[in-house]
C-alpha positions as CSV (number, residue, x, y, z in Angstrom):
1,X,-85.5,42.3,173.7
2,X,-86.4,42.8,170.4
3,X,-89.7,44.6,171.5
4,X,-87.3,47.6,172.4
5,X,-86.6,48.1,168.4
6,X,-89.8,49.5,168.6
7,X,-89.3,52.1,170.7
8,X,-86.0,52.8,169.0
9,X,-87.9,53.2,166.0
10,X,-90.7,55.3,167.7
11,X,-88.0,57.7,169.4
12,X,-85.3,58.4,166.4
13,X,-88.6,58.9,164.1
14,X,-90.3,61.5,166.5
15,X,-86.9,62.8,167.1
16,X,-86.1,63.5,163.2
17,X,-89.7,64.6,162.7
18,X,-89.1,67.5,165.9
19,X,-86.4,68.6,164.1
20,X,-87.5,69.4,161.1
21,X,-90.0,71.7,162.6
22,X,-87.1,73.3,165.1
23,X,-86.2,76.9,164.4
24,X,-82.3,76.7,166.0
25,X,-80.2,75.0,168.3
26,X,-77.1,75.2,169.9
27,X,-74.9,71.7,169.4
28,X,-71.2,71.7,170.2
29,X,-68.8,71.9,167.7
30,X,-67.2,68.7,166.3
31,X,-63.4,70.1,166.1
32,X,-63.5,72.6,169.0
33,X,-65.8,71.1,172.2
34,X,-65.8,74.4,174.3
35,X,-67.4,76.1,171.2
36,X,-71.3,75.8,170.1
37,X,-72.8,76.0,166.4
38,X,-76.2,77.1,165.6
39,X,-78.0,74.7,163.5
40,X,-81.5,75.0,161.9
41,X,-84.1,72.7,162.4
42,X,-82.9,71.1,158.4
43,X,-79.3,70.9,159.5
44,X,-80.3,69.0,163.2
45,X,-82.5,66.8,161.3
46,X,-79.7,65.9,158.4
47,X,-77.1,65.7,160.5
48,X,-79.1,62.7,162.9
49,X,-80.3,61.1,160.0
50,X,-77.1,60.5,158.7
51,X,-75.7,59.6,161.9
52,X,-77.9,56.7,162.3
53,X,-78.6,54.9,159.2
54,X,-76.3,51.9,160.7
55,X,-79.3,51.4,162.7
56,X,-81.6,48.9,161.7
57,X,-84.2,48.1,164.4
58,X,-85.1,44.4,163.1
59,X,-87.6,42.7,164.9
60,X,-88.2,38.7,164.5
61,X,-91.6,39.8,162.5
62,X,-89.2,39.7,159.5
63,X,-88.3,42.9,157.6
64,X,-91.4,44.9,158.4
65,X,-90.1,47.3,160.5
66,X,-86.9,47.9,158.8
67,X,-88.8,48.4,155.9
68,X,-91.5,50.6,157.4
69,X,-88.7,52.6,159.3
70,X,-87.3,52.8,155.5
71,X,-90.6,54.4,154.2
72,X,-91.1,56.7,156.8
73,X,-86.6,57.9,156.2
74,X,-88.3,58.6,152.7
75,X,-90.8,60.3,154.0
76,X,-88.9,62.8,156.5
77,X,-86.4,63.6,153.6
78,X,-89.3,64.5,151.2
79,X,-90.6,66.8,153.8
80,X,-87.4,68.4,154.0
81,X,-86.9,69.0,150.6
82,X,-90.7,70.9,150.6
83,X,-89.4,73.5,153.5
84,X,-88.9,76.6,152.0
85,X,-85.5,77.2,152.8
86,X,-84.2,73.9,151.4
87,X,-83.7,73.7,147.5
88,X,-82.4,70.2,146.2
89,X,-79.6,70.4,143.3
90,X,-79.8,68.2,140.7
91,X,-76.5,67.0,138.8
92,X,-76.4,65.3,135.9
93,X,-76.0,61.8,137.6
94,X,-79.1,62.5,140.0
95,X,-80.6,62.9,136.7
96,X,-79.7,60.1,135.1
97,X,-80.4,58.6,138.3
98,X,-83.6,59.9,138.2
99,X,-84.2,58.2,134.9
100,X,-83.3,54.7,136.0
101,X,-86.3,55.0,138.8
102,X,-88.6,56.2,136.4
103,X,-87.8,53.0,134.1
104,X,-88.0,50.5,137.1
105,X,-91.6,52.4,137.2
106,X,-92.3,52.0,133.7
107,X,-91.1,48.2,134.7
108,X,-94.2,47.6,137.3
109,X,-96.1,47.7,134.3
110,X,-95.2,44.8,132.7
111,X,-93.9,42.7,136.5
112,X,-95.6,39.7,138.2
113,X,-96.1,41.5,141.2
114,X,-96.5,45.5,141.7
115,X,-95.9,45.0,145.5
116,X,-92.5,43.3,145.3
117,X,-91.9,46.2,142.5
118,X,-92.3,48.8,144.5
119,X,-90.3,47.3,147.7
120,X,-87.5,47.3,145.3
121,X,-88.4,50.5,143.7
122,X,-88.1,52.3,147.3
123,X,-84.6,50.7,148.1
124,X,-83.4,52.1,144.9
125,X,-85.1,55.7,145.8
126,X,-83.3,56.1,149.4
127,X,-79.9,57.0,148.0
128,X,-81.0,59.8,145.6
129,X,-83.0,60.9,148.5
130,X,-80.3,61.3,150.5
131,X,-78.1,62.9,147.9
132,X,-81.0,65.6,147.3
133,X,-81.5,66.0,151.0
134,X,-78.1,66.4,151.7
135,X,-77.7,69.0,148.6
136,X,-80.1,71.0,149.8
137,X,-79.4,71.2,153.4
138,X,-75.3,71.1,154.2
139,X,-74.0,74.7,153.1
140,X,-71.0,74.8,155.7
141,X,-68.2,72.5,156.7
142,X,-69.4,71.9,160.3
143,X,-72.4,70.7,159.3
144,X,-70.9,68.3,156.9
145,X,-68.3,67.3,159.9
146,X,-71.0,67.3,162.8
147,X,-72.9,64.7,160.8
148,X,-69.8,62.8,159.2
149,X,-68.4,62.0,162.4
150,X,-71.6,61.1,164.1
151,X,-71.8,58.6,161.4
152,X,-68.5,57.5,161.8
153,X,-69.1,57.8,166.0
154,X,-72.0,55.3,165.6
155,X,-70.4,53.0,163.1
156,X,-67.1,53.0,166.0
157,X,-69.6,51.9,168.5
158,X,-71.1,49.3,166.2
159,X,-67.5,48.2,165.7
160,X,-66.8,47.6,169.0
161,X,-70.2,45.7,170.0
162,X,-69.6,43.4,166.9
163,X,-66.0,42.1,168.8
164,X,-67.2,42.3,172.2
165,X,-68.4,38.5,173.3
166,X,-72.4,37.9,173.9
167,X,-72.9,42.1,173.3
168,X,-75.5,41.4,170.4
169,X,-77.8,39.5,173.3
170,X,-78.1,43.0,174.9
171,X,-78.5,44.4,170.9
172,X,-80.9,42.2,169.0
173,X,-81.3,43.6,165.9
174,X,-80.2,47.7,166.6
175,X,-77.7,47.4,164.4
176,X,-77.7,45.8,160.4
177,X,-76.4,42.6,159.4
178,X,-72.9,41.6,159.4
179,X,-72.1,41.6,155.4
180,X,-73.8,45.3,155.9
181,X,-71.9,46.3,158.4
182,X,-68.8,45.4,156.6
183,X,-69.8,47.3,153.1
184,X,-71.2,50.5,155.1
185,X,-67.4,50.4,157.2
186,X,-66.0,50.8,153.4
187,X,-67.2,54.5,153.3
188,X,-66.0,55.0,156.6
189,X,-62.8,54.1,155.8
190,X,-62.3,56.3,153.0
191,X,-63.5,58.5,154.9
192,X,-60.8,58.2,158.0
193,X,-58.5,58.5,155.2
194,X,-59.5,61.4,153.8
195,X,-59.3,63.3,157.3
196,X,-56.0,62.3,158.0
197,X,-54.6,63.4,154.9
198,X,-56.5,66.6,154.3
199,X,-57.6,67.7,157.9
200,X,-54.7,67.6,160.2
201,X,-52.5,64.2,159.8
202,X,-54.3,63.1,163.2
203,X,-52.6,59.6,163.6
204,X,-56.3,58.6,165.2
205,X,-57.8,59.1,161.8
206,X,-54.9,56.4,160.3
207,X,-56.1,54.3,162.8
208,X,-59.6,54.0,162.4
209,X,-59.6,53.7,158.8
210,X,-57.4,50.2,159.7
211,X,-59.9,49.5,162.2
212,X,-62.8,49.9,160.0
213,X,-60.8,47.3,157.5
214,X,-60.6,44.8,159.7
215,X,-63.8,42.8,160.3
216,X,-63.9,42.1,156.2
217,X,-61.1,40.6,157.0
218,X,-61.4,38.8,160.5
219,X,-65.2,37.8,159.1
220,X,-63.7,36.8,155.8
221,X,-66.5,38.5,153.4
222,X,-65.0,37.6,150.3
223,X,-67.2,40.8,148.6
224,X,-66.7,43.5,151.7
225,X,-62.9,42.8,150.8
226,X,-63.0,43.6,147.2
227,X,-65.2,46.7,147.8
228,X,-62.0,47.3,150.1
229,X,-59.7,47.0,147.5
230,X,-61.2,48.9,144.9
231,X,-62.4,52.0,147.3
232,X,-58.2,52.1,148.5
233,X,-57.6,52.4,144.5
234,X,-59.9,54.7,143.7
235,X,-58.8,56.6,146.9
236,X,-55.3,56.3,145.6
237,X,-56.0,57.5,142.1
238,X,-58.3,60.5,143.7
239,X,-54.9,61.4,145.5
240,X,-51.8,60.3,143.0
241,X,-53.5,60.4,140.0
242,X,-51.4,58.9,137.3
243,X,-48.6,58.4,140.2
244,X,-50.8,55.9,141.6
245,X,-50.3,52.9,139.7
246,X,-47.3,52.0,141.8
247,X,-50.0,52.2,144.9
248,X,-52.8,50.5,142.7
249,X,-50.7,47.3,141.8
250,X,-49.6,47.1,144.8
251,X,-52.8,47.4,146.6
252,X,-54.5,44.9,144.1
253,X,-51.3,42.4,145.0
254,X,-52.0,41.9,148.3
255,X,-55.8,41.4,147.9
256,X,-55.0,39.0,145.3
257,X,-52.1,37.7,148.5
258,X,-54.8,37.7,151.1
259,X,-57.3,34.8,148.9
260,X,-53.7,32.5,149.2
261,X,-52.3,33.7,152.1
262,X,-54.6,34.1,154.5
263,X,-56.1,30.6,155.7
264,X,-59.7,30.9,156.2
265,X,-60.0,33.2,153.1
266,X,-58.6,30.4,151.5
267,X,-60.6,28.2,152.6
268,X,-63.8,29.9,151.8
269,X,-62.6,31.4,148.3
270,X,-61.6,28.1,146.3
271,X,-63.1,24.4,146.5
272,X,-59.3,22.6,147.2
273,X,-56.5,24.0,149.4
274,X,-54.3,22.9,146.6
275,X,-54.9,25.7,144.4
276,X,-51.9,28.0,144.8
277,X,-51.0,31.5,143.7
278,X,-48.8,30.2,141.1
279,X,-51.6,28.5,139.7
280,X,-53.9,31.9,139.4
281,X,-50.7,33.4,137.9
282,X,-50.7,30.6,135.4
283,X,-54.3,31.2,134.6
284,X,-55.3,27.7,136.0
285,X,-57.8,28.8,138.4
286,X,-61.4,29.3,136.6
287,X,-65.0,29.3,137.9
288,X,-65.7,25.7,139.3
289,X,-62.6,26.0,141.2
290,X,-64.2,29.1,143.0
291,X,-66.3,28.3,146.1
292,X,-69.3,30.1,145.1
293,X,-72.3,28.8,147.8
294,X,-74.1,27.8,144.6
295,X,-74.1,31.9,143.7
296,X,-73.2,30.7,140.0
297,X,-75.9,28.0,139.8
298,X,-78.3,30.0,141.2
299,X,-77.6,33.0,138.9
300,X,-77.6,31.2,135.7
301,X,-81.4,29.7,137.2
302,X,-82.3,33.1,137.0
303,X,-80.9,34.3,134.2
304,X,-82.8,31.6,132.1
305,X,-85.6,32.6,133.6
306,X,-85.6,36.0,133.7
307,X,-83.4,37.8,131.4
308,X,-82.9,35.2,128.1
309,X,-84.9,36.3,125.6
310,X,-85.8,39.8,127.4
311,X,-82.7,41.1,127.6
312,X,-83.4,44.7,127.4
313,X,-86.3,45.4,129.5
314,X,-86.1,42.4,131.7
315,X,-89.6,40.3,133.2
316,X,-90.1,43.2,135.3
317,X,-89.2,45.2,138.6
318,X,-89.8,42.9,141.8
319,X,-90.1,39.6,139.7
320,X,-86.6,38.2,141.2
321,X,-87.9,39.1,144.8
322,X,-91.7,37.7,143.9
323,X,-90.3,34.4,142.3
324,X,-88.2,33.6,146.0
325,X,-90.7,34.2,147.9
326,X,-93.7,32.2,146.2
327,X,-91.0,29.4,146.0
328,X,-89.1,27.7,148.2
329,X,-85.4,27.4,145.5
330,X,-81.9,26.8,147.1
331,X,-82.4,25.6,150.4
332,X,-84.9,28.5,151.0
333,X,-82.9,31.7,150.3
334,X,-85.1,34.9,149.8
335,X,-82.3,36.9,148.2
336,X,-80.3,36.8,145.1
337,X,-76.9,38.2,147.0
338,X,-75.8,40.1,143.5
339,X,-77.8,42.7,142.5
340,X,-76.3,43.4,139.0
341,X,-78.2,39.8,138.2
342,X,-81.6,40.8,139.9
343,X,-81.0,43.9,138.4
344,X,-80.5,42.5,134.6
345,X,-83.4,40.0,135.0
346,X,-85.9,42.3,136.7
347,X,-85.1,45.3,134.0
348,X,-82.8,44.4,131.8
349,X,-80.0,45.4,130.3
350,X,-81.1,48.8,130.0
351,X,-81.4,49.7,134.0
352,X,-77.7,48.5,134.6
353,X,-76.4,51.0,131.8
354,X,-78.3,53.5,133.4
355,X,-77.6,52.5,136.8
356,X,-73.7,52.3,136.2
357,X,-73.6,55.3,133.8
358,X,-75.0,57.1,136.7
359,X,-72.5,55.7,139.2
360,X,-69.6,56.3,137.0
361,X,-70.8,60.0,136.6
362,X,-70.8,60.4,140.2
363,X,-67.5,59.5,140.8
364,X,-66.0,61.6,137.5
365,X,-67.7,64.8,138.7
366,X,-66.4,63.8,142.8
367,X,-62.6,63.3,140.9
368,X,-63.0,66.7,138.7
369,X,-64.0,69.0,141.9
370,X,-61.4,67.4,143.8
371,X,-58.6,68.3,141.5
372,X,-59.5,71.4,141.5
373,X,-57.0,73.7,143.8
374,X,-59.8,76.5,144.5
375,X,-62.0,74.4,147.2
376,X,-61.1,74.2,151.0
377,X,-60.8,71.1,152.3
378,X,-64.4,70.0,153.1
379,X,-65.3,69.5,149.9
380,X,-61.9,67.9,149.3
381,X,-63.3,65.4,152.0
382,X,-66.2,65.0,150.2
383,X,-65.4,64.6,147.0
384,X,-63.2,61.6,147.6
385,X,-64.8,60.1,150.1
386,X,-67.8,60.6,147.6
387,X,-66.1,59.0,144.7
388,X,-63.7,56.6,146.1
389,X,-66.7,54.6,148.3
390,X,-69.2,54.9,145.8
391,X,-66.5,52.8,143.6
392,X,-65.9,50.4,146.4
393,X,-69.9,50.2,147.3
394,X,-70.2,49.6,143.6
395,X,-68.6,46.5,143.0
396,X,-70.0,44.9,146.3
397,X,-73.1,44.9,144.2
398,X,-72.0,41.7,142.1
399,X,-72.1,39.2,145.0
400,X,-74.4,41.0,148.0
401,X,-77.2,42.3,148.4
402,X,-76.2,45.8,148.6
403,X,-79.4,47.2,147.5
404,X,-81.7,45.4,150.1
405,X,-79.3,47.1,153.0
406,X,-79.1,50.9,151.2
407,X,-79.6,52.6,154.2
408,X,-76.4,51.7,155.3
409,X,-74.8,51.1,152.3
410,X,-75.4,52.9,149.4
411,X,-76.8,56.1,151.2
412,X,-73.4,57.1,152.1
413,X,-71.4,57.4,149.3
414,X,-74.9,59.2,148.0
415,X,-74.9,61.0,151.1
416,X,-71.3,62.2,150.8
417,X,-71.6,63.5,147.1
418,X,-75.0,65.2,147.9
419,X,-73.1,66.9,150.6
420,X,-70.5,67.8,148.0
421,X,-72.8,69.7,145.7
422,X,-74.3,71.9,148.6
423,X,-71.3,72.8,150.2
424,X,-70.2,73.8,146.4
425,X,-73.2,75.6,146.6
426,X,-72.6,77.5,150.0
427,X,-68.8,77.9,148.9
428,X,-70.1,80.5,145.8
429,X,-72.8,82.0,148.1
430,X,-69.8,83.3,150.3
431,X,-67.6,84.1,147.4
432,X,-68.4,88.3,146.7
């Protein structure tokens, strides 16, 4: 079954490619089905890319054709950004952004391997890709809807399939991993949210935001339900602003509820079932009584490896990635499931400022055109979808492997602020 990926992967690629060459085309329109909308070939091919990045296409080679579909994603958006009639916009954060690739580069120089370098180097590319893509192509609303809610259609499918006994025989690999599904349904949620509260009050949009919420839950992903927590606050402080801390403490109170309350996130958050909530309140709960898979042991390994003594620059981009697979450490694990530590020991202390500073511009600029009364509510979507995920996303990164999954991960809240800035842009072209 998993030969089929193959042709997945041949199809969707030779599909994205057509596209980008297509003059027009008539699609339906995502609000109003009895009406069509005229997309360019840029817009079709935008709007199927980001449709389908939950779409993996594994094969039992290993990650060579996920990583090979990733090159050739990289490839496609570059062309589209050479078309004539698509012009990327840079923000400060793509910019900064921008920076932080060029010192991963300037990181190959001094790494154990270049070719574990530049797998990670091309992980860390997608998402600005995406933002610049997105930038340049998505001028009006329905564009930014058609390919939203295909996303959101494809991640509702996904959803469905994960609860629906044996379905993954019939879907070997189609569809990511489980801890990446979980982070990518984080974007999805905010953005359910944000359609319900600025596009109509549809009680279906409510829904599938608490549907989307769910499997962190029922698959008790300890770091999928903090990305949860913190996307709802930043969502809530988007909205409320200051009025939100009500909503934020409460919010933070039951995810804090759910490690104690909830039995098997219990059992898989803390070494004893004796621990109690009391005791956390207390401040008797530290780090050995937290069941960490040997997360801890194996980041402090690598930290006195990698990063003690080098703590600026780090050993080198891909030297994490080189060292697990030329040894056999912790039962055989390839990944270091936090990418803040792989981060810090692969190029130091100075690629996480960047990396963060560049994040936490993001989702300042997101919160500043969202407060602002003069946009319709498109880019109201996008802003705090933008922001608020791209918080949530964030986090994940200190216990998963967020990076090593950016097409369905990262890409979106990328995608959603990149969408931001060309609407913005199409909003003043308008404008007399």
């Amino acid at each position: 079954m998993f030969v089929l990926n193959y042709f997945y992967f041949l199809i969707l690629t030779f599909l994205l490619f057509r596209y980008l060459q297509t003059k027009s085309k008539l699609i339906r329109d995502p609000l109003h089905r009895r009406q069509l909308l005229d997309f360019n070939g840029p817009e079709l091919f935008w709007t199927l890319l980001f449709s389908t990045g939950l779409l993996a296409f594994s094969a039992p080679a290993g990650m060579d054709l996920m990583a090979l579909r990733l090159f050739s994603l990289e490839l496609l958006c570059l062309v589209c950004l050479n078309l004539p009639k698509t012009h990327a916009i840079w923000s400060p954060s793509l910019i900064l952004y921008s920076i932080f690739l060029i010192w991963l580069v300037v990181g190959l120089f001094y790494a154990p391997s270049t070719d574990y370098g530049i797998r990670v180097i091309l992980k860390y590319l997608y998402p600005l890709l995406i933002a610049l893509t997105a930038s340049a192509v998505v001028r009006d609303g329905e564009v930014f809807l058609k390919s939203s809610l295909g996303a959101r259609a494809v991640a509702l499918v996904c959803l469905v399939v994960s609860f629906i006994p044996y379905a993954w025989l019939l879907l070997p690999g189609v569809f990511w991993y489980e801890t990446a599904r979980a982070i990518h349904f984080i974007s999805m949620t905010v953005f359910c949210l944000a359609l319900f509260f600025y596009m109509g009050r549809r009680r279906k949009n409510l829904l599938l935001a608490f549907l989307f919420i769910l499997p962190c839950l029922l698959w008790v992903l300890r770091t999928s339900i903090m990305g949860t927590v913190i996307a709802l606050m930043a969502f809530s402080l988007f909205r409320y602003k200051l009025r939100a801390i009500p909503v934020i403490a409460l919010i933070g109170a039951l995810g804090i509820c759910s490690m104690f309350f909830i039995p098997s996130v219990k059992e898989k958050m803390f070494k004893s079932d004796e621990i109690t909530l009391a005791d956390f309140i207390d401040g008797r709960v530290d780090k050995d009584d937290i069941n960490s898979n040997a997360r801890f042991a194996m980041w402090e390994y690598f930290e006195r490896r990698f990063f003690h003594g080098r703590e600026l620059q780090g050993s080198g981009t891909g030297s994490c990635q080189s060292h697990f697979y030329n040894n056999f450490l912790f039962g055989g694990l390839k990944v270091m499931h936090s990418d803040i530590v792989q981060m810090k020991c692969d190029n130091g202390l100075i690629a996480v400022i960047l990396y963060y500073t560049a994040v936490l511009m993001m989702i300042l600029h997101s919160f500043c055109i969202f407060l602002q009364r003069k946009h319709g509510a498109c880019i109201k979507v996008c802003a705090i979808t933008a922001g608020a995920s791209l918080a949530g996303v964030a986090v994940t990164m200190y216990s998963d492997n967020v990076v090593n999954y950016s097409m369905c991960t990262l890409a979106y809240p990328f995608g959603f602020y990149g969408m931001m800035l060309g609407l913005l842009k199409g909003e003043k072209k308008s404008k007399p």
